[in-house]
C-alpha positions in Angstrom: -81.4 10.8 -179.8 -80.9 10.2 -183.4 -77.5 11.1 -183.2 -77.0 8.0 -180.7 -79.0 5.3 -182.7 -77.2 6.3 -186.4 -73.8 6.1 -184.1 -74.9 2.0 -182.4 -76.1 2.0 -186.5 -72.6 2.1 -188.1 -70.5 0.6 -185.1 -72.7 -2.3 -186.2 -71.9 -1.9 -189.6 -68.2 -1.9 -188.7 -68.1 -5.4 -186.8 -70.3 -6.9 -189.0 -67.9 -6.0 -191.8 -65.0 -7.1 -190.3 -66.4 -10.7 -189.3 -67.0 -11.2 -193.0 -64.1 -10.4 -193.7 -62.1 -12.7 -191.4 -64.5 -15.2 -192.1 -63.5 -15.1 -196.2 -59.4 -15.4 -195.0 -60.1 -19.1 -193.5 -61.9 -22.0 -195.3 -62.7 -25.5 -194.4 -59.8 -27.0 -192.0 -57.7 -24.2 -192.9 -59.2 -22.2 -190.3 -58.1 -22.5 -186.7 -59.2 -20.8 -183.4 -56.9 -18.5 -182.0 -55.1 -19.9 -179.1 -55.5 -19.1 -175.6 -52.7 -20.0 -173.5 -51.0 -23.7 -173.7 -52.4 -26.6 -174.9 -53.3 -29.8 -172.4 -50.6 -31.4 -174.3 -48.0 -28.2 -173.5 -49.0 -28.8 -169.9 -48.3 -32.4 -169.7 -45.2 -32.7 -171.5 -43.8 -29.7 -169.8 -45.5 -29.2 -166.2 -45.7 -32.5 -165.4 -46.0 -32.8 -161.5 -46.6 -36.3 -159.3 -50.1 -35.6 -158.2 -50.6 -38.8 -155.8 -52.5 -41.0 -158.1 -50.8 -44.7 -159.0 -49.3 -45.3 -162.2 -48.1 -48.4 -162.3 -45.8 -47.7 -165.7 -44.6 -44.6 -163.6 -43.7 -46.2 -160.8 -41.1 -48.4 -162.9 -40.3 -46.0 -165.1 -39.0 -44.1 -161.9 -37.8 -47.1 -159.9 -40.0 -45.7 -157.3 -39.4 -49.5 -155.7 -36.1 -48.2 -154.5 -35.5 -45.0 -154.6 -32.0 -43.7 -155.2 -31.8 -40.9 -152.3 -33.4 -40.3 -148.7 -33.7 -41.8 -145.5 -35.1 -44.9 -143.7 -36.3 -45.6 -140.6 -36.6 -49.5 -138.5 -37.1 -51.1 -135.6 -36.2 -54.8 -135.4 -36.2 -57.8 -132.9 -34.1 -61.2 -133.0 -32.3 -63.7 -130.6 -28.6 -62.7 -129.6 -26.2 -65.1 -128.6 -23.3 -63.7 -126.1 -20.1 -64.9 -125.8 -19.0 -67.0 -122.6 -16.0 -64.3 -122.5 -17.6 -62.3 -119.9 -19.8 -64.6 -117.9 -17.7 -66.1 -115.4 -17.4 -63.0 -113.7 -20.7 -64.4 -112.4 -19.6 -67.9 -110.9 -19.1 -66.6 -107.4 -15.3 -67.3 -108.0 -12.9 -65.8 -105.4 -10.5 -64.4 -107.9 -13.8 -62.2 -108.9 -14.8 -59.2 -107.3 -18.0 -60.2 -106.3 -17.9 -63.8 -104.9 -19.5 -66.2 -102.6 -16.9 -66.0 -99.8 -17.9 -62.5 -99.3 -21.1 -63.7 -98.3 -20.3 -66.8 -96.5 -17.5 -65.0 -94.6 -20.0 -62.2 -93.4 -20.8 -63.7 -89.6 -24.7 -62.0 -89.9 -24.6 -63.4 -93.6 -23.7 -66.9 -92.7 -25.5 -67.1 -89.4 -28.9 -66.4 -92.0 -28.3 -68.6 -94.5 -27.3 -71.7 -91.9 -30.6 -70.8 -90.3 -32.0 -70.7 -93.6 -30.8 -74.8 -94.4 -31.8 -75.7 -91.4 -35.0 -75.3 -92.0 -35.1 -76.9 -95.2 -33.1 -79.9 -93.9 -34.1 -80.3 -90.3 -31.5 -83.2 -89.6 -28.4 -81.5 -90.0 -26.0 -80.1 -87.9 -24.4 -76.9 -88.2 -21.5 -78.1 -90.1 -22.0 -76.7 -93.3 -19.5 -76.3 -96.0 -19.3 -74.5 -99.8 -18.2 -77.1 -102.0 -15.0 -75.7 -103.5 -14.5 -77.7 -106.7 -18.4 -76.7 -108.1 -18.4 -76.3 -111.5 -16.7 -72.5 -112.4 -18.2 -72.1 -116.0 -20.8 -70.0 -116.5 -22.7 -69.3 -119.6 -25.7 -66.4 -120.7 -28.4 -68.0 -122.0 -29.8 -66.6 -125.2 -31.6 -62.8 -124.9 -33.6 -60.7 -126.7 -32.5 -57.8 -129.4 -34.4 -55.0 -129.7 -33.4 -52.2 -132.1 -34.1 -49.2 -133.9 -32.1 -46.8 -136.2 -32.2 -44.5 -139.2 -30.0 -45.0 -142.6 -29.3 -42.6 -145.4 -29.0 -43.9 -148.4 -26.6 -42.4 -150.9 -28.0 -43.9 -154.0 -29.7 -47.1 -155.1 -26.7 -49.0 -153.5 -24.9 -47.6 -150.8 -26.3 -46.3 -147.4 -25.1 -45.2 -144.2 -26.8 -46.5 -140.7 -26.9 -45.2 -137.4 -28.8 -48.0 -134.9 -29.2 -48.1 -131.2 -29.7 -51.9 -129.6 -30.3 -53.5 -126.0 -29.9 -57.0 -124.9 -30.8 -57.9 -121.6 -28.9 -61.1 -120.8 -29.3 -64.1 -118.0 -26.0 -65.7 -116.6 -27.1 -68.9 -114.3 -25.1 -71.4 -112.4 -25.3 -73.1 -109.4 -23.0 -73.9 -106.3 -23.7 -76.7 -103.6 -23.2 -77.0 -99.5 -22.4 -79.9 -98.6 -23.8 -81.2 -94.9 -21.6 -83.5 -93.3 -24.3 -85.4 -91.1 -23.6 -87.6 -88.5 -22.1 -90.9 -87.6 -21.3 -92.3 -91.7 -23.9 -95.0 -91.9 -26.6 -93.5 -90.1 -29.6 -93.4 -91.5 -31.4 -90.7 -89.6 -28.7 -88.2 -89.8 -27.3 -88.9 -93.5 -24.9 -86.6 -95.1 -26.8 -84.2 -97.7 -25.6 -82.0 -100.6 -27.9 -79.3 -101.5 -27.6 -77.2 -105.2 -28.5 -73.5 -104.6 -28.3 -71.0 -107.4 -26.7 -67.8 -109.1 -28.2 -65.6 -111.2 -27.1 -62.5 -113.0 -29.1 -59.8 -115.0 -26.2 -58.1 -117.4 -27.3 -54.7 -120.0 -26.1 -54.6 -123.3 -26.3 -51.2 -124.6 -25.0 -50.7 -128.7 -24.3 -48.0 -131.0 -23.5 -49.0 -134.0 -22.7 -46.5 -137.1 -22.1 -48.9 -140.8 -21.6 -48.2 -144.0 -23.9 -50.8 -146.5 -24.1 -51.7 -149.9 -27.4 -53.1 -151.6 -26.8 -55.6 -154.5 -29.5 -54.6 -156.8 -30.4 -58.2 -158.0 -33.9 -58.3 -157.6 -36.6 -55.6 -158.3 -38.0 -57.0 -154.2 -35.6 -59.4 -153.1 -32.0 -57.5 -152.5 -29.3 -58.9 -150.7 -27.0 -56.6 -148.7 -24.0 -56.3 -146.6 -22.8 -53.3 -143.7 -19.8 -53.0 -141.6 -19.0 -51.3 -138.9 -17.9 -49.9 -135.8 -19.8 -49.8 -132.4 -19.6 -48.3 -129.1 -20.8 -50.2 -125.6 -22.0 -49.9 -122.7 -22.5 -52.5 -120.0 -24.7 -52.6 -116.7 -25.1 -55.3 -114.2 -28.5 -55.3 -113.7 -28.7 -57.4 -110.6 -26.3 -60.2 -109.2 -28.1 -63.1 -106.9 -27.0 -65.9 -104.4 -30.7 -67.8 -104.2 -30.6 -70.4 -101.0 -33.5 -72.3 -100.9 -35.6 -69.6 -102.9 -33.9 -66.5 -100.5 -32.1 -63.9 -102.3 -29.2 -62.4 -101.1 -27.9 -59.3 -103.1 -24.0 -60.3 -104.0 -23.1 -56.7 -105.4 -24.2 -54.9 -102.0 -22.6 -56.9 -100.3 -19.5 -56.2 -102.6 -19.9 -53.1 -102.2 -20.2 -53.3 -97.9 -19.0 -56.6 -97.3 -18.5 -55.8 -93.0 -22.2 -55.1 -93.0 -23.8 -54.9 -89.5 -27.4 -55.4 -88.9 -29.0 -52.4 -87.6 -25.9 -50.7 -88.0 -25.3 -49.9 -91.8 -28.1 -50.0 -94.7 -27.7 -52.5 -97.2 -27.7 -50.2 -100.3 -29.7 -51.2 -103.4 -26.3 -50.4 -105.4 -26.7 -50.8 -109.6 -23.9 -49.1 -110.7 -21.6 -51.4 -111.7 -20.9 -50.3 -115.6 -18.3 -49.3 -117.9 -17.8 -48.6 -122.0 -16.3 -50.8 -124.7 -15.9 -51.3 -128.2 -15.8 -53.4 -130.8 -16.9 -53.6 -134.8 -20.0 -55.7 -136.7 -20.2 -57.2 -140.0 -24.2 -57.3 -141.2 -25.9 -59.6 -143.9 -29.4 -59.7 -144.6 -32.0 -59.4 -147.7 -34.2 -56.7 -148.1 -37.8 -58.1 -149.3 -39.3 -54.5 -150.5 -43.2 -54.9 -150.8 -43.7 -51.9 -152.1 -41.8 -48.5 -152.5 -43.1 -47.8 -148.9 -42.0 -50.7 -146.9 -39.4 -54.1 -146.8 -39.0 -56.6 -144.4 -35.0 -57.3 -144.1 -34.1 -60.4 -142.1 -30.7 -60.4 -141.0 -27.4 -61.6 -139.2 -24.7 -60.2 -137.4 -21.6 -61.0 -136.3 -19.9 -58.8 -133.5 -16.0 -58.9 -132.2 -16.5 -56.7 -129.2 -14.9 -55.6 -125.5 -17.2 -54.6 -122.9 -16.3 -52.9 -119.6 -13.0 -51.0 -120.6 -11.2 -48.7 -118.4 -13.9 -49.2 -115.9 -13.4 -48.8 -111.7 -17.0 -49.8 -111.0 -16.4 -53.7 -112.9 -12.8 -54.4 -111.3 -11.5 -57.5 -112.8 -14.4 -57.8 -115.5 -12.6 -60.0 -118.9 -12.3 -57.2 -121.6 -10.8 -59.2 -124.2 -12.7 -59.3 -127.7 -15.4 -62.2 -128.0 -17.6 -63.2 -130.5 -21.5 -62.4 -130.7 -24.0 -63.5 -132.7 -27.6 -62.1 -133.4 -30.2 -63.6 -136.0 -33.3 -61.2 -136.6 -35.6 -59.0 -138.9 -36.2 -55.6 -139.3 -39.3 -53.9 -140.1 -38.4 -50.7 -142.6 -40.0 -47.8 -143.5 -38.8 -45.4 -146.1 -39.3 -41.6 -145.5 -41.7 -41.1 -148.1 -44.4 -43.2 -145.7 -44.3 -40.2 -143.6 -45.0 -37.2 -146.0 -48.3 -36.0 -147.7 -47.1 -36.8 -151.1 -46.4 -41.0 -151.5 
């Protein structure tokens, strides 16, 4: 037992020695603790990692406004103006393959529609007519432009974009029947002239692929510009003959103009399509709230053909016509999407 306490004695004596003596080495501010592993300082300067937190000096430093690589996603909305290139295909024309005088000379057709005015205009008699000199020209009014699409930008200025669009557009015009009447003078069987009405539903499907450039004027107000080429793809939706609020369907009876009541179905028939092409030129400004998020309105002109090569639009124009859309994009950068923005 005494062995063991004079042992814990001298160990004591040991440490206690050498503590005075390190303690004589270093005096005043001469003497420093003995490091244990790097220094806050070490760790900022040289394991510095964005942890989530706002810096505003950061952000700028970094140009986190605009950042030089990655990709973008939007969806947009605007007003699209269509060329008249295509729409007289819907004036009920006989050069075109669907026209009125596959209606009118349908016996079952005619024999419904005459039943049809004669109950709207109870006076006259059964000589009815088609105008032939109604006015031919037919325009689309203006549609809607919905879109969506992704871009990669290459660095602060140049991108590439990949966008998918649809325009549903409305072709109108009108035709008149002209009711001879009776003795010229007579006032209880006058001649009449009644307007009755064509209307056409016509798909617009895009695929455009453009290569932009950002001018870099403005830390949030940037101007750019794209061009590029674009694939298409058109559907008649629907193609009408309204007579006194009656539809008839003028692309079935296209398609089965000997139709026989009772005899042969009259299909619901929507596939009259075909492809194009064509290319886009893009301007716009890009108004970047944040790193996050811009608004970009834009305009775009298009040269395009639509319904190339196509048996199911026989006689459709295909030469190039002018387009026109106005809108503005909503755009979201991809760092909106991950944990770390």
């Amino acid at each position: 037992m005494k062995n063991i306490v004079l042992i814990h004695f001298f160990l004591f004596l040991f440490y206690s020695f050498i503590m005075i003596s390190r303690a004589q080495t270093c005096t005043g501010s001469q003497c420093t603790a003995p490091k244990k592993g790097k220094t806050e300082k070490e760790k900022t300067s040289k394991e510095y990692y964005y942890d989530g937190s706002y810096d505003e000096n950061e952000w700028k430093k970094r140009d986190i406004t605009w950042k030089q690589k990655g990709f973008e996603l939007f969806i947009g909305g605007g007003i699209y103006f269509a060329s008249k290139q295509t729409a007289n295909y819907y004036n009920g024309a006989p050069e075109n393959n669907i026209n009125l005088n596959l209606l009118l000379n349908n016996e079952y057709h005619w024999m419904r529609i005459v039943d049809i005015l004669k109950r709207a205009y109870p006076a006259v008699d059964y000589n009815i007519k088609l105008r032939e000199n109604y006015n031919y020209n037919s325009s689309y009014d203006i549609a809607m432009d919905i879109a969506l699409g992704v871009k990669y930008r290459l660095n602060k200025n140049w991108y590439l974009e990949l966008s998918y669009s649809f325009r549903r557009l409305t072709c109108s015009n009108r035709f008149i029947f002209d009711f001879p009447g009776g003795v010229p003078g007579n006032k209880e069987n006058p001649p009449y002239s009644a307007w009755q009405f064509l209307v056409a539903k016509e798909d617009r499907h895009y695929i455009d692929f453009s290569v932009g450039y950002i001018l870099q004027a403005h830390n949030i107000v940037k101007p750019f510009i794209s061009v590029g080429g674009m694939f298409t793809y058109t559907r008649i939706n629907r193609f009408l003959a309204v007579i006194e609020e009656e539809p008839f369907d003028l692309m079935a009876i296209a398609r089965y103009p000997d139709w026989i009541p009772g005899v042969m179905e009259m299909p619901n028939y929507r596939d009259w399509a075909g492809p194009g092409y064509g290319a886009s030129l893009t301007v716009g400004l890009k108004i970047a709230f944040n790193h996050l998020v811009s608004l970009d309105p834009m305009f775009q002109l298009s040269v395009a053909s639509f319904g190339n090569n196509s048996t199911n639009l026989p006689n459709f124009n295909t030469a190039l016509g002018f387009n026109y859309m106005a809108g503005i994009r909503l755009v979201m950068n991809d760092a909106l999407f991950s944990r770390n923005r």
